[in-house]
N, C-alpha and C positions, 0 to 999 in steps of 0.2 A: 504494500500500500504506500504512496507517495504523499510526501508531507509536502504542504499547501505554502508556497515559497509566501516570506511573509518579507512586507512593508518593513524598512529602518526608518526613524526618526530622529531627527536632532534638531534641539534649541539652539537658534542663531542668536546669542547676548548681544545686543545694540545698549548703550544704556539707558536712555530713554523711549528708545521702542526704533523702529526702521524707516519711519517716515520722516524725512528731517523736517516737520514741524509738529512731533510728538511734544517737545520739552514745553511745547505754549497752549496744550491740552487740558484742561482741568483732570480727565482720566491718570497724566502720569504723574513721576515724582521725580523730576532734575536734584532735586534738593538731596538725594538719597544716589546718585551715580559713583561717591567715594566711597561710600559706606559696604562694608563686608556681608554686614547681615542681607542689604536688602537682594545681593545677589547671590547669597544663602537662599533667602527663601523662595526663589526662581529657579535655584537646584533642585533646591526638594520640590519643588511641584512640577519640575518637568519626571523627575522620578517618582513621583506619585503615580505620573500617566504612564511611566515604561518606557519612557524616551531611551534610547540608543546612548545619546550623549547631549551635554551642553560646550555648545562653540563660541569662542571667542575669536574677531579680526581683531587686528593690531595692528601697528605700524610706528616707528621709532621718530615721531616728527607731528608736531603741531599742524596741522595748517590751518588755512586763512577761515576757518569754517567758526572760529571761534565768535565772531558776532552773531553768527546769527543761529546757531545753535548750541546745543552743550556738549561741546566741546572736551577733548582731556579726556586721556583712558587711566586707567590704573594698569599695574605690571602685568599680563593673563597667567603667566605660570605660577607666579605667588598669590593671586586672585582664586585660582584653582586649587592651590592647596588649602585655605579658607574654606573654600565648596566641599573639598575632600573629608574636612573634619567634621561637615554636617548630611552627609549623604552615604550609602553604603554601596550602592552600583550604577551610578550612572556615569558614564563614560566624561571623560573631561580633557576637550581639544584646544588649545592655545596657537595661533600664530605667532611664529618667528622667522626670522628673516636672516636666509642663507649668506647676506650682504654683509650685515651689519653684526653679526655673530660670528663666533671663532666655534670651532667643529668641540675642542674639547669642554668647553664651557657651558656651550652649551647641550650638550649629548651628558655633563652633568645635571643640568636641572630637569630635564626631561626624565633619564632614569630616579634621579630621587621624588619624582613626583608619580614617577609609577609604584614607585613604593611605596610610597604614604597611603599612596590610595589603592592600595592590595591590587593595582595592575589595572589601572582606567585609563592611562595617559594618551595620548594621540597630540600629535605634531602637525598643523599646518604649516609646508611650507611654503614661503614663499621667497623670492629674490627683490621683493619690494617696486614698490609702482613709483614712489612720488620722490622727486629733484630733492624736495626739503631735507631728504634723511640725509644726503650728503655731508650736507655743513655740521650737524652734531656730531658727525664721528672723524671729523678733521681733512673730509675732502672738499676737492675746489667744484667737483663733479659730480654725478651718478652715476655710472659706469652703464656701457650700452645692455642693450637685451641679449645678447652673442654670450657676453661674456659673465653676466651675470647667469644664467644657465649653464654654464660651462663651470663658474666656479659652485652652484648648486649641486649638479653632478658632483663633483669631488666633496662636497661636503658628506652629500649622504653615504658617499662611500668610506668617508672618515668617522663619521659620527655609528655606521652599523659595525666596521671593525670596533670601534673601542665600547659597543653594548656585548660585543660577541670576546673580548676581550679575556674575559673567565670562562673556561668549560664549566659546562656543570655540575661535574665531580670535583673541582677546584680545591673546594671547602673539604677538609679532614675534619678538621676539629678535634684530632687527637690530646687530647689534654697528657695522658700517660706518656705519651713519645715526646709530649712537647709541639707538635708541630701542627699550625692553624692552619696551612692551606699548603695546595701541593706546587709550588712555583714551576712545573714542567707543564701546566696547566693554566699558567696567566701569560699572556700573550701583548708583545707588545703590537701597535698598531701598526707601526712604520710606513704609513702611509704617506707616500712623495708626488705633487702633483704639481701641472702649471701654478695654480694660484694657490694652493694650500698644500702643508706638511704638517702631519700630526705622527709622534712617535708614540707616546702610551706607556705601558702599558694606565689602563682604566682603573678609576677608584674603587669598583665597589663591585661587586658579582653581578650579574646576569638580571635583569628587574624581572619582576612577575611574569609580565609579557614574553620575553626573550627582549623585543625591541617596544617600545613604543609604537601604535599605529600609525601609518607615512602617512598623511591627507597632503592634498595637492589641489588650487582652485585656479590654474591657468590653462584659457584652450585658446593663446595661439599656437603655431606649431611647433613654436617650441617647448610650449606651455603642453601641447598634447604628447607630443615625444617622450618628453621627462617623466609625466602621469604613466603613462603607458609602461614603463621600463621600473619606477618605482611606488608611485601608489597604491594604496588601498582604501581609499577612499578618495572620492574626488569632489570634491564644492562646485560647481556650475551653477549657471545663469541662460535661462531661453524665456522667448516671450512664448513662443508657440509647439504644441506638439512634433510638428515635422522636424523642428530644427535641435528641439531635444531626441529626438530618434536617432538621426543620422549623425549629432554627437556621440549617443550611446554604441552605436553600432560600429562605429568608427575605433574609439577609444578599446572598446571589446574587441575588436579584430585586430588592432595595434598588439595588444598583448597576449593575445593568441600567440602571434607572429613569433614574438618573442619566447614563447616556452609557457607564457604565465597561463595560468585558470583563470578564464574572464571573470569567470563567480567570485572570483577575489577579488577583483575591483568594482568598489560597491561605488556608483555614479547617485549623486543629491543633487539634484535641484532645489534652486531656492524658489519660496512659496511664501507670499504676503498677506496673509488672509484677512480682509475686515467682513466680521460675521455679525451677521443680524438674525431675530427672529424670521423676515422676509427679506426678499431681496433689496427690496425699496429701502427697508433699515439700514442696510448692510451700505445701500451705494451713496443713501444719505450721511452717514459715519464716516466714509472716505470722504466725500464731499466737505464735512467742518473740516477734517484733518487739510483737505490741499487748500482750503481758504484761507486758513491760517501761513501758509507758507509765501517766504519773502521773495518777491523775484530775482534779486541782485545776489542771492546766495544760490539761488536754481541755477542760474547762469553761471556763478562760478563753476559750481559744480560738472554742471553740461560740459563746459569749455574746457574742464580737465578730462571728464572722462572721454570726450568726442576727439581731442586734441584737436579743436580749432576756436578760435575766439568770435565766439556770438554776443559778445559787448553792443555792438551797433545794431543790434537785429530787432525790428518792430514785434513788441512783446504781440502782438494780434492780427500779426499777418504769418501767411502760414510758408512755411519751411521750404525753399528748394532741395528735394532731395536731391541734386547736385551738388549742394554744400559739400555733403561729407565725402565727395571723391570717389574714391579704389575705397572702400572701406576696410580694405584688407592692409593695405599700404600704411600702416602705423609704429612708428617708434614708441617705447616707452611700455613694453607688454601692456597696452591698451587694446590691440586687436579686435580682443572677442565682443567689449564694453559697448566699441564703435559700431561695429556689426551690428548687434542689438537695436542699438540707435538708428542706424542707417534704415535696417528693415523697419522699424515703427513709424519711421519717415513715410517711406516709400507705401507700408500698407495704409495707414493711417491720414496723411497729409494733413497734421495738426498746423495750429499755430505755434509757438513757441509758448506761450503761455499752456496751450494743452501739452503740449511735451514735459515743459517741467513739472505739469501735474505727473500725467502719466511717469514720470520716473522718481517722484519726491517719495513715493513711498517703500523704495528698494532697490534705488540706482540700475538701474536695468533687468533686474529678475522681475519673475512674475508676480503682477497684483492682481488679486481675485477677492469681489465684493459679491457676498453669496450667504444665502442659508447654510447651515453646518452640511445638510444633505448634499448642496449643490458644493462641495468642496468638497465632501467625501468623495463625490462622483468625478471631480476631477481629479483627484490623486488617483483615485480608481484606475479612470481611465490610462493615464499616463505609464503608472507601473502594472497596467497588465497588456501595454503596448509597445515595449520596447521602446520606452522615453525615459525612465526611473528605476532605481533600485528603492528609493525613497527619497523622501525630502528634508533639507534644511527649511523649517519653519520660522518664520521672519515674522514676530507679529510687530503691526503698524506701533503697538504701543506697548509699553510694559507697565508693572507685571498684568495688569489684565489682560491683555490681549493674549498672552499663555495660558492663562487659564482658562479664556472663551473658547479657545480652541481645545485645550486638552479635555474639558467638560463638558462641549457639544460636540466637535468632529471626532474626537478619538473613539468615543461608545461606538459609534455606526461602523468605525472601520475593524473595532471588537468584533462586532456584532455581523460581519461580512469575511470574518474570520484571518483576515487581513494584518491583523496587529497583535503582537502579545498581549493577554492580560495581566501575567506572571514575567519575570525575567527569569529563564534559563539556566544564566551562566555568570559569572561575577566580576568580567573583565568585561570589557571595551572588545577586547578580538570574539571575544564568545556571542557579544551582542551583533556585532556586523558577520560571524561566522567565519572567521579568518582564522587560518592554523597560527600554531607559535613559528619564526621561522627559526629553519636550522642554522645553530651558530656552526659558522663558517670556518671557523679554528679546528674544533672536535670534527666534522665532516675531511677538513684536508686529514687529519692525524690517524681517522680510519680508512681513509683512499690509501694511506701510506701504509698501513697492515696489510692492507688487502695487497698491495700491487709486491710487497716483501713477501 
């Protein structure tokens, strides 16, 4: 008898919710974005629903978003271990940035946060998007997209040597002999590459997981390459079914290629849900949230993620979609962002002012204003058509908007047998269904038995 492939989920943490004009909402709470607790209590009740995990973006750099929203993250991996002290299985993903990070530094916080939390941890990485991180870490520049991916690469290949650092028979603990651990069994990394050298050997033995889980949320090509060859989970952005299909399918047959189980890379789309009793509720609630929204901050934001400056463009006249070019033709791992944008152009022929609605509440992933039913039906549809493995769930606002969802949409997707009721398993890999991977040390030292 076959078991009924089931729905992942994950909470996308925004601090104020994913609309950039949540923070001027009577619904949320700005005043509570530094605070531990209040994003304790968004662990636990994403884990009350059985969520998969809680995800945090990040990014090492102010930018200009501070007037007109709230602005200013807190640390995600120490914010995480916070969540870890008040939750007992739900998954907990932080990004970091393969740029602005050294492989052994951070391949320590990662493994000590999979321990703390008995094996939840997961890694977004990323190579970072915005010019501004340069100048805090002492450059004149950002380094191109080529070689930021290039030095990615070597980091993952650095940071899984020194998790793989200790076999697992390492640890003696012979107290009578004297001796703690077997040193024939710790392994330095000696990893030597273009842009990074890390020698090793690792502090600390093997985490729960073996490794922490690899997340990956770029699909240019270069952005699809790298996913393909090391993720395990992947963050994506579509407005419309087809074009998350022919992601999905794409990304799955990349790693095919490669050796890997596509069942192993588990594909999320992001999902913005403002839910109403009916739909009229549902597209009236988006409606106060995009009124509330500044145009001079839409625009920044547009004009970064589109990479081109819409400063002069009449807010209510409607968009040439020849603005945006080759929408392919972008510097700065923007690619996929622009895309996005070019197509809601081209289908839609907004003004600028309906654009910056249309993207205010989730920068280019999907918004969906619906009955809980009519959102059930659309995650339905998605993951039983080769568009989804599941979703990163983006609610417009927080913490309500999590809990509308987790205590209207989640029962129905129970209830269609879709979604856990119970969690399984007590790690992060058990929840996405991912094996531990083989440490690469002990694998060479039995190819080396066998080939003697």
């Amino acid at each position: 008898m076959s078991v009924q492939r089931q729905l992942h989920l994950n909470a996308f943490i925004y601090p104020a919710g994913h609309h950039e004009a949540a923070w001027r909402h009577p619904r949320t709470q700005p005043h509570r974005i530094f605070d531990a607790d209040y994003f304790q209590q968004i662990g636990r009740a994403a884990e009350a629903a059985k969520f998969d995990a809680v995800f945090f973006a990040d990014g090492p750099a102010l930018r200009t978003e501070a007037a007109y929203n709230a602005a200013g993250r807190l640390e995600p991996i120490t914010l995480l271990t916070a969540i870890a002290q008040t939750t007992e299985r739900i998954g907990l993903i932080a990004t970091a940035s393969t740029t602005y990070y050294e492989p052994y530094n951070l391949a320590r916080l990662f493994s000590s946060l999979d321990f703390l939390s008995n094996g939840r941890a997961g890694w977004n990485i990323v190579t970072t998007a915005t010019d501004a991180a340069a100048e805090n870490f002492g450059l004149s520049a950002h380094p191109d997209p080529a070689v930021r991916y290039q030095r990615a690469t070597e980091f993952v290949e650095a940071a899984t040597r020194l998790w793989d650092s200790w076999e697992h028979d390492a640890i003696r603990l012979d107290r009578e002999a004297g001796i703690y651990a077997d040193t024939d069994r710790i392994h330095r990394a000696d990893f030597v590459g273009e842009h990074l050298s890390v020698r090793g050997a690792f502090t600390a033995p093997r985490s729960p997981q073996g490794h922490p889980v690899l997340v990956q949320a770029g699909a240019s090509d270069d952005g699809r390459a790298f996913a393909s060859r090391y993720a395990e989970a992947i963050f994506t952005a579509h407005q419309s079914i087809e074009n998350a299909q022919t992601f999905y399918a794409d990304i799955k047959s990349r790693a095919q290629a490669l050796g890997r189980n596509p069942d192993h890379v588990v594909i999320l789309p992001g999902l913005s849900p403002f839910i109403g009793g009916t739909e009229a509720e549902a597209k009236n609630l988006e409606r106060e949230f995009n009124e509330l929204t500044v145009p001079d901050y839409g625009i920044q934001q547009l004009s970064s993620l589109a990479g081109i400056d819409l400063s002069a463009a009449e807010l209510d006249a409607p968009i040439d979609p020849a603005t945006f070019g080759d929408a392919g033709d972008v510097v700065n791992n923007k690619r996929s962002r622009r895309q996005v944008v070019a197509g809601i152009v081209a289908r839609d022929r907004p003004t600028l002012r309906q654009l910056l609605h249309s993207l205010a509440g989730a920068r280019g992933h999907r918004v969906f204003a619906g009955t809980p039913e009519q959102i059930a039906d659309t995650i339905t549809e998605w993951f039983s058509h080769g568009a989804a493995d599941g979703f990163n769930v983006m609610p417009p606002y927080y913490p309500g908007g999590l809990t509308d969802f987790t205590e209207t949409v989640v029962p129905i997707l129970q209830r269609r047998g879709l979604f856990r009721t119970e969690y399984t398993g007590t790690t992060l890999r058990d929840h996405f269904g991912l094996p531990q991977p083989a440490n690469q040390f002990a694998t060479r030292r039995a190819s080396a038995q066998y080939a003697s």
